[in-house]
Backbone as XML, in Angstrom:
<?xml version="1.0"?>
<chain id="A" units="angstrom">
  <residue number="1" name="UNK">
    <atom name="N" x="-8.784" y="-37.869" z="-65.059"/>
    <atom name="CA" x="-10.117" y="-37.392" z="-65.340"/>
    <atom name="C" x="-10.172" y="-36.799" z="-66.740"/>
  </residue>
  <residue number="2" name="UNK">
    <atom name="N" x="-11.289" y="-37.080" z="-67.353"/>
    <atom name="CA" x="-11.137" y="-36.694" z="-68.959"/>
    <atom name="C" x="-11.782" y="-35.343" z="-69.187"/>
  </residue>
  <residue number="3" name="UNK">
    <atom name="N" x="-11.231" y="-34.072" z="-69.825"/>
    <atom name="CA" x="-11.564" y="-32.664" z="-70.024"/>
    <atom name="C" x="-12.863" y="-32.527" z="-70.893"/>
  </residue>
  <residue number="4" name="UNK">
    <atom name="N" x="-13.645" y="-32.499" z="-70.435"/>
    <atom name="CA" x="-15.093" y="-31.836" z="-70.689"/>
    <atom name="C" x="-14.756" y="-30.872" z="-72.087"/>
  </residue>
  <residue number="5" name="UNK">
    <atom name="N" x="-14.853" y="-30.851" z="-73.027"/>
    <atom name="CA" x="-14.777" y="-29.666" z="-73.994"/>
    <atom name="C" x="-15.461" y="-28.809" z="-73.877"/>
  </residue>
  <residue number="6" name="UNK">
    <atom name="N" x="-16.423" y="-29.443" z="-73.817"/>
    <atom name="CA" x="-18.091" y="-27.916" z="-73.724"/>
    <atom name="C" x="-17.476" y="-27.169" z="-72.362"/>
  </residue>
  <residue number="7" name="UNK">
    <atom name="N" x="-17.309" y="-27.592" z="-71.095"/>
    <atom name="CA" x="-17.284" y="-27.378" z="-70.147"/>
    <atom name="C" x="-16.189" y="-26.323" z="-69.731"/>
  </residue>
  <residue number="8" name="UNK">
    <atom name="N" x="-15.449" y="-26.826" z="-70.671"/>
    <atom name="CA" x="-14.124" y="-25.852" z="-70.688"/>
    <atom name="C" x="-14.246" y="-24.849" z="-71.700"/>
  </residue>
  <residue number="9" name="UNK">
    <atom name="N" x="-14.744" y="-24.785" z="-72.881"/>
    <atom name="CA" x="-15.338" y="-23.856" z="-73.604"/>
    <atom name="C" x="-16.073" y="-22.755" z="-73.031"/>
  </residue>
  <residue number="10" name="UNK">
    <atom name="N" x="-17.235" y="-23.238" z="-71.734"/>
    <atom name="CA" x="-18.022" y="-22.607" z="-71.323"/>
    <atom name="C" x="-17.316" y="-21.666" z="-69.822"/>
  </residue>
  <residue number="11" name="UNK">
    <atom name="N" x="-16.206" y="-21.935" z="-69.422"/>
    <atom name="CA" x="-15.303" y="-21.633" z="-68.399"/>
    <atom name="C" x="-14.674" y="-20.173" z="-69.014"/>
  </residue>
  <residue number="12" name="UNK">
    <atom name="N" x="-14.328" y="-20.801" z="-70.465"/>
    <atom name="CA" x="-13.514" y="-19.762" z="-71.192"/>
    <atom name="C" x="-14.403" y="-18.307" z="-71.649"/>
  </residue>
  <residue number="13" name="UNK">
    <atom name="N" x="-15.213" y="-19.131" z="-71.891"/>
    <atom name="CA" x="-16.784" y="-17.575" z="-72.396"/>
    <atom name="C" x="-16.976" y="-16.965" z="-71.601"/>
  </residue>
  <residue number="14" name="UNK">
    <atom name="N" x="-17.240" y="-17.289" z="-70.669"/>
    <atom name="CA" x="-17.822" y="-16.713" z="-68.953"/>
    <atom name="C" x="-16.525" y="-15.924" z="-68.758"/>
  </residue>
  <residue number="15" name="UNK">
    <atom name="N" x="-15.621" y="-16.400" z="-68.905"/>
    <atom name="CA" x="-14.552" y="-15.466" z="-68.126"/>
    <atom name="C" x="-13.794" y="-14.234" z="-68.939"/>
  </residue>
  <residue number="16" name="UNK">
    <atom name="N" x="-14.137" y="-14.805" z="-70.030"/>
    <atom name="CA" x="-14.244" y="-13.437" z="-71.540"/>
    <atom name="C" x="-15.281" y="-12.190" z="-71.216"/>
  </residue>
  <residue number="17" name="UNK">
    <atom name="N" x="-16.242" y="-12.704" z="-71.212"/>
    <atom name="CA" x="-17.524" y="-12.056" z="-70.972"/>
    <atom name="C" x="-17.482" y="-11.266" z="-69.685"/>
  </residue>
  <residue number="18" name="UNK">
    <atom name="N" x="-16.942" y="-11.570" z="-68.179"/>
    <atom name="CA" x="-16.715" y="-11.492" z="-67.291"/>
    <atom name="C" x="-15.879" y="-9.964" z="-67.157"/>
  </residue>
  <residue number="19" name="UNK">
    <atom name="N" x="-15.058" y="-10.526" z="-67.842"/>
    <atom name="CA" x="-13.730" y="-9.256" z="-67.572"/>
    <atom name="C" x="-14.552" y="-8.534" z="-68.590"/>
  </residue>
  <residue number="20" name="UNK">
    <atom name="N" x="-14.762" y="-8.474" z="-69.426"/>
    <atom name="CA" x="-15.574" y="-7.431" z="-70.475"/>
    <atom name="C" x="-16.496" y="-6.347" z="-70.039"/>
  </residue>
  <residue number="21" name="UNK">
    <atom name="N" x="-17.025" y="-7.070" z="-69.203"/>
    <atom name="CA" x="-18.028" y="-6.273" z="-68.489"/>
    <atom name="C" x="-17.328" y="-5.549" z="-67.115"/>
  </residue>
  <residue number="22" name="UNK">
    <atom name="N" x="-16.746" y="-6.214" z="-67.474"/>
    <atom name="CA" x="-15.554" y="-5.058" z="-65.654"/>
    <atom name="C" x="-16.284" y="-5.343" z="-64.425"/>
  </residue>
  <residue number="23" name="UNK">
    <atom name="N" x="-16.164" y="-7.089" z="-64.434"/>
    <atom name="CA" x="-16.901" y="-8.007" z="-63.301"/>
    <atom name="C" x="-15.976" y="-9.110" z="-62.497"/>
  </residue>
  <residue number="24" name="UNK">
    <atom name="N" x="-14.379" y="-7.987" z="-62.641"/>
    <atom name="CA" x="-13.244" y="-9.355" z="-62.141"/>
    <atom name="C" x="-13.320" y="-8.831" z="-60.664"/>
  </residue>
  <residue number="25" name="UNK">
    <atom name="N" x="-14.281" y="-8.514" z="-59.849"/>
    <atom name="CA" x="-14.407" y="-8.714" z="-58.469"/>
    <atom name="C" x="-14.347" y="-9.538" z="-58.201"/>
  </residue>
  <residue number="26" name="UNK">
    <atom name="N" x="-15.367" y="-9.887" z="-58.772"/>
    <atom name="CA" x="-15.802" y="-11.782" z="-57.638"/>
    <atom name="C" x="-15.142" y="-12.658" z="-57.950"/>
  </residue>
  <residue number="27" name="UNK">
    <atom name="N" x="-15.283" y="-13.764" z="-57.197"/>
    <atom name="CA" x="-14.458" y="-14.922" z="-56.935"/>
    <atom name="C" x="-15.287" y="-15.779" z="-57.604"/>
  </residue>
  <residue number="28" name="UNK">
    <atom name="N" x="-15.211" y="-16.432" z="-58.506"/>
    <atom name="CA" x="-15.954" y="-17.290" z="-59.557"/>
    <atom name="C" x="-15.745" y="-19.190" z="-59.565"/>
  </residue>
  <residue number="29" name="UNK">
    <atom name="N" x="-16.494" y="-19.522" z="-59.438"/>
    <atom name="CA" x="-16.389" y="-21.081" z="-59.203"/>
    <atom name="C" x="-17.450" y="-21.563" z="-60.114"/>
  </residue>
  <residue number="30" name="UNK">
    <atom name="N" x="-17.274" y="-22.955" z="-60.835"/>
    <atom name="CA" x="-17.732" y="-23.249" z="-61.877"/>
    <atom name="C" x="-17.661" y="-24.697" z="-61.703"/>
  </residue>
  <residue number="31" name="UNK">
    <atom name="N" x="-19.475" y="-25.233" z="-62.194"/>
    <atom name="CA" x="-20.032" y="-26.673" z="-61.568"/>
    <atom name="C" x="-20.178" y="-27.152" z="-62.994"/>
  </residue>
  <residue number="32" name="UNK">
    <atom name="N" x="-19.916" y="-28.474" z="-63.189"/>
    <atom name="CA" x="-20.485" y="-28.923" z="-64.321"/>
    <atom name="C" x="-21.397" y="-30.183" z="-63.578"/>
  </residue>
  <residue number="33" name="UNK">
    <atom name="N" x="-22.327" y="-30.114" z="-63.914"/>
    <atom name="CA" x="-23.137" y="-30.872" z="-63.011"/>
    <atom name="C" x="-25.036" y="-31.180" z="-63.642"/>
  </residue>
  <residue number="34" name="UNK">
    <atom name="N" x="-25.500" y="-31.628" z="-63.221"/>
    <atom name="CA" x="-27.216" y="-31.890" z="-63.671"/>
    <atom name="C" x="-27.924" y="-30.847" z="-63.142"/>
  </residue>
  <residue number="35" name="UNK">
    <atom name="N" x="-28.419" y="-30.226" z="-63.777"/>
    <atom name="CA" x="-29.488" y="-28.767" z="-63.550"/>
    <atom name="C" x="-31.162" y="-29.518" z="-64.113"/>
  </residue>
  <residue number="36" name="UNK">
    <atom name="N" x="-32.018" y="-28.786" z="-63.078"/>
    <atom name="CA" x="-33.444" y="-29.213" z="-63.277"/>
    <atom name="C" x="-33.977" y="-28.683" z="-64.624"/>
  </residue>
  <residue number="37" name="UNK">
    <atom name="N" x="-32.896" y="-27.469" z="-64.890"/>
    <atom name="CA" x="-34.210" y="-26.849" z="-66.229"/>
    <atom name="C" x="-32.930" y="-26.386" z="-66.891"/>
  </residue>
  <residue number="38" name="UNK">
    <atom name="N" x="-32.964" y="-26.116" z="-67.837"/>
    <atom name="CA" x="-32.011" y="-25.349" z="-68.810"/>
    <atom name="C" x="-30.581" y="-25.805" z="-68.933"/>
  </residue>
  <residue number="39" name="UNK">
    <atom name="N" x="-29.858" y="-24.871" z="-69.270"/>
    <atom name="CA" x="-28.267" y="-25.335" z="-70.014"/>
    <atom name="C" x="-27.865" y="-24.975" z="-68.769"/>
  </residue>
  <residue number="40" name="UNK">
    <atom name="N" x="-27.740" y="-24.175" z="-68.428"/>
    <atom name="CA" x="-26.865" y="-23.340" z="-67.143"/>
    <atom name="C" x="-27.529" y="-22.253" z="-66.454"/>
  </residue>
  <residue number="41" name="UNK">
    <atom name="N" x="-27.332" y="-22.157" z="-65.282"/>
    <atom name="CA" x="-27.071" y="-20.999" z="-63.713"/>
    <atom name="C" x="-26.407" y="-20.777" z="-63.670"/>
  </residue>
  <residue number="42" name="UNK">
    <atom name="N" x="-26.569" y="-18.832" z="-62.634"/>
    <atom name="CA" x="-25.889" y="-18.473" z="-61.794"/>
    <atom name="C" x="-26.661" y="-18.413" z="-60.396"/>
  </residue>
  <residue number="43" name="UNK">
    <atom name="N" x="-25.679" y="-18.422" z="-59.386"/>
    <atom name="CA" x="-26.089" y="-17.948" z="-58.138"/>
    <atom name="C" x="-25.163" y="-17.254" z="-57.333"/>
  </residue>
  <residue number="44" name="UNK">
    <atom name="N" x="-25.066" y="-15.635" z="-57.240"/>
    <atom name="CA" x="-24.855" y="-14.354" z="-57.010"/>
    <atom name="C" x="-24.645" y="-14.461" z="-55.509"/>
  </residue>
  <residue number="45" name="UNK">
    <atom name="N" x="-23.623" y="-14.400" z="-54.737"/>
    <atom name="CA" x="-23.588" y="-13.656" z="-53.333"/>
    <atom name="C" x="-22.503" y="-12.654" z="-53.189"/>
  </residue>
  <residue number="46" name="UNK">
    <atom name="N" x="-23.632" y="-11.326" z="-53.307"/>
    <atom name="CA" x="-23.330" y="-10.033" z="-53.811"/>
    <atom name="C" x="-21.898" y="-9.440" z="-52.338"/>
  </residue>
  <residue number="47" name="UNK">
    <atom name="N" x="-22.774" y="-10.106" z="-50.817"/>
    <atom name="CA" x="-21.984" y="-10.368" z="-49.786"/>
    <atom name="C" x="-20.751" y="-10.075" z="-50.232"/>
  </residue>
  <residue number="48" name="UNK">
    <atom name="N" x="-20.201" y="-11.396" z="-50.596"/>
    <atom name="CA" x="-19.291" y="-11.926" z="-50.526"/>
    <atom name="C" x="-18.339" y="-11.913" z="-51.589"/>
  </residue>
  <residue number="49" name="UNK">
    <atom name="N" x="-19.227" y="-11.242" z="-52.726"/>
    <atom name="CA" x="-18.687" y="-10.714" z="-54.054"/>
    <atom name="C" x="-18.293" y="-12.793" z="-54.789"/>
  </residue>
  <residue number="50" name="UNK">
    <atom name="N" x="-18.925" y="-13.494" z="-55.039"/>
    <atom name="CA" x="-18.823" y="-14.750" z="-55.458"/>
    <atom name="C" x="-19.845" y="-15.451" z="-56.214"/>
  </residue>
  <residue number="51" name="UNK">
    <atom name="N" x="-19.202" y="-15.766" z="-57.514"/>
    <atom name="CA" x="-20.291" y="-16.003" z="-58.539"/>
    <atom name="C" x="-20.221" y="-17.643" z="-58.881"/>
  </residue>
  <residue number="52" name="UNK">
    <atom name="N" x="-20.855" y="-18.395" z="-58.699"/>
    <atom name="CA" x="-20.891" y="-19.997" z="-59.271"/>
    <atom name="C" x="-21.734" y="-20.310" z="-59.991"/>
  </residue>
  <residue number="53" name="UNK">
    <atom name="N" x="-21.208" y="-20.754" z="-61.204"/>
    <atom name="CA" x="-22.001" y="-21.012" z="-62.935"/>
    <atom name="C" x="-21.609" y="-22.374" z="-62.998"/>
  </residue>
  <residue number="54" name="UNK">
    <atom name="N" x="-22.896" y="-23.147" z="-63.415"/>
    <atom name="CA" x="-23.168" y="-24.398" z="-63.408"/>
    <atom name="C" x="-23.366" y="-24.419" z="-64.511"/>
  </residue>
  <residue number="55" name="UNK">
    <atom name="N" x="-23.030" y="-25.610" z="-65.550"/>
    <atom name="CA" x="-22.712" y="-25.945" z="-67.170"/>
    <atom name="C" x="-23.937" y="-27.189" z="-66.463"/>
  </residue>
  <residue number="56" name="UNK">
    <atom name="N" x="-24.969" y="-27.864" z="-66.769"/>
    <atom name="CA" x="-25.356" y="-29.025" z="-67.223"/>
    <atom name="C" x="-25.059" y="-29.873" z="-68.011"/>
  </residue>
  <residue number="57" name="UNK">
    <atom name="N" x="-24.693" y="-31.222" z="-67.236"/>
    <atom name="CA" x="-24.287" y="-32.158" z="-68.077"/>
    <atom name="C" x="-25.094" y="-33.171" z="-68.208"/>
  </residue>
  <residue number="58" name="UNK">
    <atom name="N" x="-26.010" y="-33.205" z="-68.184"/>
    <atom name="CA" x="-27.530" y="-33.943" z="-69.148"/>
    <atom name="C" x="-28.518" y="-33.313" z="-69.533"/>
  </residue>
  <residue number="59" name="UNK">
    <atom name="N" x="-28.290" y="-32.971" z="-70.574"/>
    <atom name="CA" x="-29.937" y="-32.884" z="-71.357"/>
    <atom name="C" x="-30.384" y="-33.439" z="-71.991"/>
  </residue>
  <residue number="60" name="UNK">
    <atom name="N" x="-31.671" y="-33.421" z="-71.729"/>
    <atom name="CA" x="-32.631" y="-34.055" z="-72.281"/>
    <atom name="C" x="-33.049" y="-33.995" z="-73.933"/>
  </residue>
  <residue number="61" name="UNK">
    <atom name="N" x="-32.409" y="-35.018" z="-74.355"/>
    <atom name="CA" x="-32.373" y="-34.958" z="-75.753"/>
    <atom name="C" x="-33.412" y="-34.616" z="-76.753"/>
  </residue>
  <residue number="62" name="UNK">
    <atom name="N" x="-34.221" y="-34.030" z="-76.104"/>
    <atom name="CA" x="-35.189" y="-32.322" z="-76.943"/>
    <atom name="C" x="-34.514" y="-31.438" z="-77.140"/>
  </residue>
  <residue number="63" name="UNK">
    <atom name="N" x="-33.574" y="-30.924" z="-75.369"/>
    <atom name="CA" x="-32.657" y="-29.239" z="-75.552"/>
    <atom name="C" x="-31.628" y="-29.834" z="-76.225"/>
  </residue>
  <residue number="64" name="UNK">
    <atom name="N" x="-31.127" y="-31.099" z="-76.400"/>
    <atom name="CA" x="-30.109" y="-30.826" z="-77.556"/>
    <atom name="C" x="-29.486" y="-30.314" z="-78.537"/>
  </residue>
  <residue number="65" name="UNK">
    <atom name="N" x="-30.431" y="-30.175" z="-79.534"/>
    <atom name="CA" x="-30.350" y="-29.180" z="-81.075"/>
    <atom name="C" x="-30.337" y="-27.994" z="-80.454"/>
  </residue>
  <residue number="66" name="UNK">
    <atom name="N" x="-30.689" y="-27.692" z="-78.974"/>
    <atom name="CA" x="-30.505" y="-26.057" z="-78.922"/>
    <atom name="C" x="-29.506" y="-25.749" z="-78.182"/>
  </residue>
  <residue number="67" name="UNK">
    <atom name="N" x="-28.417" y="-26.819" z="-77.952"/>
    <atom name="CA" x="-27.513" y="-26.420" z="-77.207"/>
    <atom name="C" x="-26.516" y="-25.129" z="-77.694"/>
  </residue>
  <residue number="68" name="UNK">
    <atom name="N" x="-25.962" y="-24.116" z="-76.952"/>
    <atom name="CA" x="-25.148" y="-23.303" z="-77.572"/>
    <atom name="C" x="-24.371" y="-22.779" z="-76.457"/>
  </residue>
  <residue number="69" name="UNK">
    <atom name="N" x="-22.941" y="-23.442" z="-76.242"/>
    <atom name="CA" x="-22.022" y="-22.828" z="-75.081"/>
    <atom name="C" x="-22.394" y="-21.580" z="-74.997"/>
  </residue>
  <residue number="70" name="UNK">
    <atom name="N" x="-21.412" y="-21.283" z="-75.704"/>
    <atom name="CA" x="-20.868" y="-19.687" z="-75.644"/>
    <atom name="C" x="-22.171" y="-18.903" z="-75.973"/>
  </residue>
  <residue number="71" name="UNK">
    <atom name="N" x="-23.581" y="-19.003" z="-76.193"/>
    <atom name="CA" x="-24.460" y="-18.157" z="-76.163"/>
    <atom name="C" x="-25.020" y="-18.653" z="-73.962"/>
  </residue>
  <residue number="72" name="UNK">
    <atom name="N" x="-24.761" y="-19.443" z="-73.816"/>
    <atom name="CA" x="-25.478" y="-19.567" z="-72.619"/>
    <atom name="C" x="-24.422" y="-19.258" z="-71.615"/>
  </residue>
  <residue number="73" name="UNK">
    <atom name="N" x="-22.489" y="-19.143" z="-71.992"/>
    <atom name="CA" x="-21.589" y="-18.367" z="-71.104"/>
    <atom name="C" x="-22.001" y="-17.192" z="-70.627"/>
  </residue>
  <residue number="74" name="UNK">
    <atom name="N" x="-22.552" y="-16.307" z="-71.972"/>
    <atom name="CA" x="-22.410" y="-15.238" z="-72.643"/>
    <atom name="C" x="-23.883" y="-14.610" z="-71.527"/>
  </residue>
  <residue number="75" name="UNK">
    <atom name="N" x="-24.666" y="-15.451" z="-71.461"/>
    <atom name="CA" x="-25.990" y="-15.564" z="-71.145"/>
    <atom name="C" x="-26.097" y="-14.897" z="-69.710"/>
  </residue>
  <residue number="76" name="UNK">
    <atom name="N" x="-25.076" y="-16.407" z="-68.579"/>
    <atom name="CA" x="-25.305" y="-16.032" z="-67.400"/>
    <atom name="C" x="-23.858" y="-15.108" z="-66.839"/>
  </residue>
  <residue number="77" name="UNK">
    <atom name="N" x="-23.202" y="-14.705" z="-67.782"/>
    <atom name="CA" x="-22.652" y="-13.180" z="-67.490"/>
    <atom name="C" x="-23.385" y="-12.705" z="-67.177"/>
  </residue>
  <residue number="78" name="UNK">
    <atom name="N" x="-24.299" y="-12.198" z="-68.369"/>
    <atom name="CA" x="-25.181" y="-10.837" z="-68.026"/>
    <atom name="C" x="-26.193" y="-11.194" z="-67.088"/>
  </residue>
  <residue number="79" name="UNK">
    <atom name="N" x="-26.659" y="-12.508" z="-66.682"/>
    <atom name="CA" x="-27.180" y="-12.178" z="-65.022"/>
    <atom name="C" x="-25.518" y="-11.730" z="-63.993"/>
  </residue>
  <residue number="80" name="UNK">
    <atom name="N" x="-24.986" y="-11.958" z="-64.055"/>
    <atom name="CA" x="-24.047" y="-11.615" z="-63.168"/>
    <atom name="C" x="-23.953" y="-9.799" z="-63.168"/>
  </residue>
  <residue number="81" name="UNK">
    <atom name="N" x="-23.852" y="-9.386" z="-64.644"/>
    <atom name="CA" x="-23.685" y="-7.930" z="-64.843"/>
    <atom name="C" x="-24.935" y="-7.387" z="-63.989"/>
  </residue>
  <residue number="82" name="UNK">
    <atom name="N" x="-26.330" y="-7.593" z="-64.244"/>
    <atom name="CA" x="-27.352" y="-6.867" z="-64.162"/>
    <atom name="C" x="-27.703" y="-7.440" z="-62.064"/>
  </residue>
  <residue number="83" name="UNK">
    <atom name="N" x="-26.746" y="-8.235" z="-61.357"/>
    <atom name="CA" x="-27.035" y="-9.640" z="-60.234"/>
    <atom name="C" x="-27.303" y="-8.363" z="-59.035"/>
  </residue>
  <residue number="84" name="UNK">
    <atom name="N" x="-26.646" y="-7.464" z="-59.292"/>
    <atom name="CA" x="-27.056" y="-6.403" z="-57.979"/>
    <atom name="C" x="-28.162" y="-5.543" z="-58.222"/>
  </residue>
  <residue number="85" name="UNK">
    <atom name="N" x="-28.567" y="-5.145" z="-59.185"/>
    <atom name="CA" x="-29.586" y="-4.479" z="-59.457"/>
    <atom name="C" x="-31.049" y="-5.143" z="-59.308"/>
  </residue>
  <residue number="86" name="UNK">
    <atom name="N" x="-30.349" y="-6.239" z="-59.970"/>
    <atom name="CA" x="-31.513" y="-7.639" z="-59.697"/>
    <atom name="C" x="-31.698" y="-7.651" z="-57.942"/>
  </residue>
  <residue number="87" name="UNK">
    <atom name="N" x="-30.899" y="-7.990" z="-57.320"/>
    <atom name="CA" x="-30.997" y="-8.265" z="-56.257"/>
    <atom name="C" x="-31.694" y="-6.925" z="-55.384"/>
  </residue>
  <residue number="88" name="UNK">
    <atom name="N" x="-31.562" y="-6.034" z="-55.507"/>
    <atom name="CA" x="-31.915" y="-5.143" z="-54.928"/>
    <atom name="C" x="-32.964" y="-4.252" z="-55.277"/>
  </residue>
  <residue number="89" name="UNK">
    <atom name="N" x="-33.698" y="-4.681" z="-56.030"/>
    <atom name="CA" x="-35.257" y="-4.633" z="-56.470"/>
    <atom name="C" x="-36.152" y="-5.719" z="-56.502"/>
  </residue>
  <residue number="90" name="UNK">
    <atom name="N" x="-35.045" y="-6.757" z="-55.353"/>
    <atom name="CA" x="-36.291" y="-7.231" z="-54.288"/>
    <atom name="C" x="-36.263" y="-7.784" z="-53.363"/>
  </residue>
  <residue number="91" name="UNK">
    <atom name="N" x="-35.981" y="-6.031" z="-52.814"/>
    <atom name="CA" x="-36.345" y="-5.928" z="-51.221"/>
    <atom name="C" x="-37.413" y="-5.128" z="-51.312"/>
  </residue>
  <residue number="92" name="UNK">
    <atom name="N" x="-38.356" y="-5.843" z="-50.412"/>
    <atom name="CA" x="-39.580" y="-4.590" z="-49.990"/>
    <atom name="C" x="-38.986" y="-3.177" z="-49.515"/>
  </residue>
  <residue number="93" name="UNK">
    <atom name="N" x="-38.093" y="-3.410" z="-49.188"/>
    <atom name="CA" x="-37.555" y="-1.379" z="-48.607"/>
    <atom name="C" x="-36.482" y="-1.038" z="-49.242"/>
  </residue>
  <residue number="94" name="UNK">
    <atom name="N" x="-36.041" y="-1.339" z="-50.205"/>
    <atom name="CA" x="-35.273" y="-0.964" z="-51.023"/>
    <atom name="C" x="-35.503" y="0.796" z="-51.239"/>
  </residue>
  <residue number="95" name="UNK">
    <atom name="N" x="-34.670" y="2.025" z="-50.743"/>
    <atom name="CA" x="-34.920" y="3.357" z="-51.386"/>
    <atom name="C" x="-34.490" y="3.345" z="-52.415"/>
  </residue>
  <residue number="96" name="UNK">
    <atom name="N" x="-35.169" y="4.440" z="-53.056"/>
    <atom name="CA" x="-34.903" y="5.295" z="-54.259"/>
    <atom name="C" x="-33.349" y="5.130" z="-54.358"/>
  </residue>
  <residue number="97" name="UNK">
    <atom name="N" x="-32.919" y="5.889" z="-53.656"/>
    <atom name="CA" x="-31.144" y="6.111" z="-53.949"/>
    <atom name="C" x="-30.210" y="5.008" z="-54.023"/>
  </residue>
  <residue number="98" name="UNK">
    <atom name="N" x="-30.464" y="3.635" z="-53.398"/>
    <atom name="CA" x="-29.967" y="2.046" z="-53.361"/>
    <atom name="C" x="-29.943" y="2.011" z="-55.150"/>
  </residue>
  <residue number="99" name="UNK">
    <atom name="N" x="-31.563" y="1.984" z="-55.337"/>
    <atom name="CA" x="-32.231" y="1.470" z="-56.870"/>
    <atom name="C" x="-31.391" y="2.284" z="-58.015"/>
  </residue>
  <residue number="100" name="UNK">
    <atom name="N" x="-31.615" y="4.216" z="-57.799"/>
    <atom name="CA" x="-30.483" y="4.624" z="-59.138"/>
    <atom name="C" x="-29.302" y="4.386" z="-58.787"/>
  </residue>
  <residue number="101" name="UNK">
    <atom name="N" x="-28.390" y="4.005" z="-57.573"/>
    <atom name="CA" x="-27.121" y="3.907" z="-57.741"/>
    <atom name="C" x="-27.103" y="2.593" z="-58.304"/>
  </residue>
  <residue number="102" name="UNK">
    <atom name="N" x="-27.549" y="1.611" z="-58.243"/>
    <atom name="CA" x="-27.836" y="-0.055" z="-59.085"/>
    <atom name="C" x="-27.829" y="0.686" z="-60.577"/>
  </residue>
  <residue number="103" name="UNK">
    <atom name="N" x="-28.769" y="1.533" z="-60.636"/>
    <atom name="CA" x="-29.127" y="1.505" z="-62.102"/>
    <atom name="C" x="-28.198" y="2.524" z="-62.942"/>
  </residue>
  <residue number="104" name="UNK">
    <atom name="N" x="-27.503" y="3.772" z="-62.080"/>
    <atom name="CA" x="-26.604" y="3.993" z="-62.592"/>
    <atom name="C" x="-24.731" y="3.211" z="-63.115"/>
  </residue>
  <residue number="105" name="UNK">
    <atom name="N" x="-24.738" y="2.296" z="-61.992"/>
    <atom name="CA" x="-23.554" y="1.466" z="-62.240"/>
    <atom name="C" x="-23.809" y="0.915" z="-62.941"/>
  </residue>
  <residue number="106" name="UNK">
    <atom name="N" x="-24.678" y="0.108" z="-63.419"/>
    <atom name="CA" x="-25.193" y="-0.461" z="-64.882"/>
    <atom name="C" x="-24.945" y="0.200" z="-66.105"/>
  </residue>
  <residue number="107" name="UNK">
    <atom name="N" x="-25.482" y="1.270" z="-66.041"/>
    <atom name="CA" x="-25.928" y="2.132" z="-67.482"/>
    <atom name="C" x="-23.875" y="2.679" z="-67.752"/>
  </residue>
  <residue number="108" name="UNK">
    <atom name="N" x="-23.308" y="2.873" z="-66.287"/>
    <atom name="CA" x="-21.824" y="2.667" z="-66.495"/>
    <atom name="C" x="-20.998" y="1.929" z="-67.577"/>
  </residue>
  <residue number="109" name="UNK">
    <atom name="N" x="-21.875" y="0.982" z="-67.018"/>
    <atom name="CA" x="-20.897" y="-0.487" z="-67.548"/>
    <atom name="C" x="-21.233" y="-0.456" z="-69.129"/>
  </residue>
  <residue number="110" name="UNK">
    <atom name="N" x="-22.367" y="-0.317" z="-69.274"/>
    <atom name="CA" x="-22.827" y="-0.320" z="-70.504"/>
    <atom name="C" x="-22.447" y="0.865" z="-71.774"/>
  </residue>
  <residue number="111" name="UNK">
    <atom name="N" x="-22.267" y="1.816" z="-70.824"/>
    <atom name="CA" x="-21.530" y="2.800" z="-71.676"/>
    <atom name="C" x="-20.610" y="2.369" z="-71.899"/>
  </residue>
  <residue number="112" name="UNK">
    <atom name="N" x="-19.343" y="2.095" z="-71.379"/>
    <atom name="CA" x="-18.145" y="1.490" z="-72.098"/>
    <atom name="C" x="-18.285" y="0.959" z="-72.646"/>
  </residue>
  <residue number="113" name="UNK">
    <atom name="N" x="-19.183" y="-0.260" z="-72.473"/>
    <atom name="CA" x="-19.690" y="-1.393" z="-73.520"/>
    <atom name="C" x="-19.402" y="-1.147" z="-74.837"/>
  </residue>
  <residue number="114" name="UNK">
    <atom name="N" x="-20.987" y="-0.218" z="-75.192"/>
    <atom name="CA" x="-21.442" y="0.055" z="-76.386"/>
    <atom name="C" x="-20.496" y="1.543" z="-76.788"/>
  </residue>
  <residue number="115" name="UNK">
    <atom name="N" x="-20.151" y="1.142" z="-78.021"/>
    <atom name="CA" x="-19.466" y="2.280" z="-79.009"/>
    <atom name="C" x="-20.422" y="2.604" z="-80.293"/>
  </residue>
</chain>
């Protein structure tokens, strides 16, 4: 089988990006495959702590000129970083205390982040 460059490029960003953010919980699986809209997805099961990022391998030679791995690795990290907070501002009964502990583990992460 012949090695995808982009694909493996985009394996390598994600998983840079990943540990950066102090997101080596989950169990990560990675599709290279045809997506309806854009360069790449994620889809989050917070459950189960398991993240699967899909690279598209046809576009439509419009998104071409805008292709950019490592900005769209880089991309659906940070849905992964922000995937519980996301997720849990939308539930209709979501309390108060669910929402700042989401939003404090965030602002966490981000502190280390940023210097």
């Amino acid at each position: 089988m012949k090695v995808n460059k982009d694909f493996e490029l985009f394996k390598k960003e994600f998983i840079k990006w990943q540990k950066m953010f102090g997101l080596s919980g989950y169990t990560t699986y990675f599709k290279h495959e045809p997506l309806e809209g854009g360069f790449a997805e994620i889809c989050i099961n917070l459950d189960g702590m398991v993240a699967t990022v899909t690279l598209s391998n046809q576009l439509k030679d419009k998104d071409k000129p805008f292709k950019n791995i490592k900005q769209s690795a880089k991309h659906e990290a940070l849905h992964l970083l922000i995937g519980r907070l996301s997720e849990n501002a939308k539930y209709r009964h979501v309390t108060i205390g669910e929402l700042g502990e989401c939003t404090e583990e965030l602002v966490n992460k981000l502190y280390e982040l940023i210097n």
